[in-house]
C-alpha positions, -999 to +999 in steps of 0.1 A: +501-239+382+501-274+376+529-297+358+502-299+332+501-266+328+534-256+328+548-283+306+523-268+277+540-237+283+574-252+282+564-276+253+546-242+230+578-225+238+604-253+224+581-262+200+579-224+186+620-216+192+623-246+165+599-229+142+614-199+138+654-209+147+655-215+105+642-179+098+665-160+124+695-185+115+690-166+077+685-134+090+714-135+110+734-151+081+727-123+058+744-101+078+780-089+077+806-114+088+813-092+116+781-082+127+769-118+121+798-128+147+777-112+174+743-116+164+748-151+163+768-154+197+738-133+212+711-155+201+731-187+216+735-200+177+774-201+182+804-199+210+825-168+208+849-183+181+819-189+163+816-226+173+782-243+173+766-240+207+732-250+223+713-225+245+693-195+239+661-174+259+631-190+267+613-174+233+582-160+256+578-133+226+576-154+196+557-171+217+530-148+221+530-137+187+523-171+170+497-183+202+482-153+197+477-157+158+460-193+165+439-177+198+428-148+167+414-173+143+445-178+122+470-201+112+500-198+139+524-200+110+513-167+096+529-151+131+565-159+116+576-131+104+565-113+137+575-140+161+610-136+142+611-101+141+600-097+179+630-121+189+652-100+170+642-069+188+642-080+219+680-094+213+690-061+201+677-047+232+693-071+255+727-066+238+722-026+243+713-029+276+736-055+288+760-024+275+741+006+294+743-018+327+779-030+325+768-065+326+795-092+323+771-124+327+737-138+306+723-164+306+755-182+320+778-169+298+796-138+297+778-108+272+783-103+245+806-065+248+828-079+270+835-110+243+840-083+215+845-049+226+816-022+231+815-010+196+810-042+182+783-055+206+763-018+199+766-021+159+754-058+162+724-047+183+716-016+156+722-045+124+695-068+147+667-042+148+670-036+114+665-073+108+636-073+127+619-043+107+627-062+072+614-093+090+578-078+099+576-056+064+573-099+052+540-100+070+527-085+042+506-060+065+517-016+067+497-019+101+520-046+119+554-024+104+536+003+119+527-012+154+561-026+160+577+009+151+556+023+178+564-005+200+605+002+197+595+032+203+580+026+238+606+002+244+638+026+238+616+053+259+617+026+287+655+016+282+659+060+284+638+061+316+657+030+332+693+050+323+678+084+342+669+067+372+702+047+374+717+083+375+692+098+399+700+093+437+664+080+445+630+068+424+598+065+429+576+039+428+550+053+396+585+060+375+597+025+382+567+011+370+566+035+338+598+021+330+584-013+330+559-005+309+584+008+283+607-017+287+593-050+291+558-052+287+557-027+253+571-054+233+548-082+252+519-063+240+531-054+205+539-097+202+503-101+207+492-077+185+513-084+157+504-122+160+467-112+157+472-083+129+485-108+107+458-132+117+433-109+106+420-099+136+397-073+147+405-045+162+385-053+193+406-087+194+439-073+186+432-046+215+423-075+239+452-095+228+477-063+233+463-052+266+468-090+281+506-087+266+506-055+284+498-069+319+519-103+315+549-083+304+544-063+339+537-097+355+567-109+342+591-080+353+575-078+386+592-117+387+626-106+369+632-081+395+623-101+424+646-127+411+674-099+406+672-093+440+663-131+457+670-149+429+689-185+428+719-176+407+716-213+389+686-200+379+690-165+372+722-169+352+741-137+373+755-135+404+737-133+437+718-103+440+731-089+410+706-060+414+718-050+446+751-046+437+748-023+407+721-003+430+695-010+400+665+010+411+638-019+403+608-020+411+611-037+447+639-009+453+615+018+444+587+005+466+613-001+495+631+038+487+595+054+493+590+034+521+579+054+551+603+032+582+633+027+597+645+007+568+629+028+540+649+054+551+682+035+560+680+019+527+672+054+512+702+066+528+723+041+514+712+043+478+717+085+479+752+072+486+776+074+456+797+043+469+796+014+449+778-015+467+799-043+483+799-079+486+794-079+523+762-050+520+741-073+497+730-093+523+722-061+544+704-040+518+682-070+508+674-078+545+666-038+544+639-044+512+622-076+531+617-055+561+601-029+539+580-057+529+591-049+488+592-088+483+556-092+493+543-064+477+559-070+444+551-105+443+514-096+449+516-066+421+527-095+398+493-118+407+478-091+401+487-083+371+485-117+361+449-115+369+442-085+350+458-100+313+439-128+325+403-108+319+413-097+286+412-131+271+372-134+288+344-130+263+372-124+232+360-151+212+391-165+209+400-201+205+393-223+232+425-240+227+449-215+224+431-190+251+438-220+273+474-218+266+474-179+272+459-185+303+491-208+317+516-187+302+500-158+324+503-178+351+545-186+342+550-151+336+539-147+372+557-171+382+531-194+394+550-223+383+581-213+409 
């Protein structure tokens, strides 16, 4: 990707997060003072005394939502209440998950349950996805309540499958991607379908623009777990091979557990094991995926994937502009910029 390129990405993105930080700072505000504590701390609005503080996700989501409503014909600004509401679900999953996983660090700073306590971080995470369905009810439009109902839906099914095969002593490859599916890319898709529902879309262009937020949201996990494995921790915000060490069976893991070799089944071995992973092993179990040649692959799946949302936007009729725009964030998602 070019700097070009990826500076419109990174300039839609900033430009989008300051949009909608007004409408999530009130949603967030109308919230109990407890609940509010955490929302707020999760969303980056405030330190954990409730300070103001600077730093928050990259805002792909909203994103997607309000390019998508200018791609579909529309005015972006009629995407807020679904770039809003798609933000707010996606924080409410992050805090819930970051609670399934045990995670101590995001985004450089510790999470949020081990700030205030496991109850408190699960209640703020229920209080944020009921924001986000009063959020989207704003639209105006029963069809985009009703898509990104089904769309929480798909997404808790993934956060259900990821818990199962953190249990289950191996996993293979079609299950790892099915959670994927669930958990990423659902709410990907139901972005760019709620951006063009309340554009006025067709339902030939809202299927496009779904089925392209289906394939970047794969894209873009395909990346996420290649960094949780390889990933620069000054990037990454966790610790070095973060992955590893809680045995998460991602998607490189589940293409290196079927792997039929030496190190598929060493590695195999290993993750049958019910001994927690060591610092010293990390460098041995990733050495173990390379070998299996799960970096490759998975970095391939992502292109390819890329290349797939990629054709959704061909022949849409959408606006040269703004197709343009989906086009490079493809391309980041899939970490073409790296």
């Amino acid at each position: 990707m070019t700097a070009t390129r990826t500076d419109s990405v990174s300039d839609a993105m900033r430009s989008i997060s300051q949009r909608i930080e007004p409408e999530l700072r009130a949603a967030v505000d109308a919230l109990d003072e407890r609940n509010r504590l955490v929302a707020g701390y999760q969303l980056g609005f405030w330190d954990a005394e409730g300070e103001p503080a600077t730093g928050s996700g990259k805002g792909l989501r909203p994103t997607l939502a309000m390019v998508c409503a200018g791609a579909a014909g529309g005015d972006r600004d009629v995407a807020v209440p679904a770039a809003v509401a798609v933000e707010l679900v996606h924080s409410f999953s992050l805090l819930h998950d970051d609670v399934m996983d045990m995670d101590t660090t995001r985004r450089h700073r510790a999470t949020a349950w081990t700030v205030y306590g496991l109850d408190a971080a699960i209640l703020a995470g229920d209080a944020l996805l009921l924001l986000a369905m009063q959020k989207i009810a704003e639209g105006g439009r029963a069809e985009a309540a009703e898509r990104l109902a089904a769309d929480v839906h798909r997404l808790l099914a993934g956060q259900a499958a990821d818990a199962e095969l953190e249990r289950a002593p191996t996993a293979t490859l079609a299950a790892a991607m099915d959670m994927a599916a669930g958990k990423t890319a659902a709410l990907c898709a139901g972005a760019c379908a709620l951006g063009a529902i309340l554009a006025g879309a067709s339902a030939e262009v809202v299927g496009r623009l779904s089925a392209y937020g289906h394939h970047l949201g794969l894209a873009y996990q395909l990346r996420d777990d290649l960094l949780g494995v390889w990933g620069d921790p000054r990037q990454t915000g966790k610790p070095v091979g973060s992955d590893v060490r809680s045995r998460k069976k991602s998607i490189p893991v589940a293409y290196a557990l079927q792997h039929d070799s030496a190190a598929g089944r060493r590695l195999a071995a290993r993750y049958s094991s019910g001994d927690p992973v060591t610092v010293q092993e990390v460098a041995v179990i990733t050495a173990l995926l390379h070998q299996c040649g799960a970096d490759e692959w998975t970095a391939e799946r992502a292109e390819a994937e890329c290349e797939a949302a990629l054709a959704q936007l061909d022949g849409a009729g959408l606006d040269p502009g703004e197709r343009d725009l989906l086009a490079a964030i493809a391309a980041f998602a899939a970490g073409r910029d790296r």
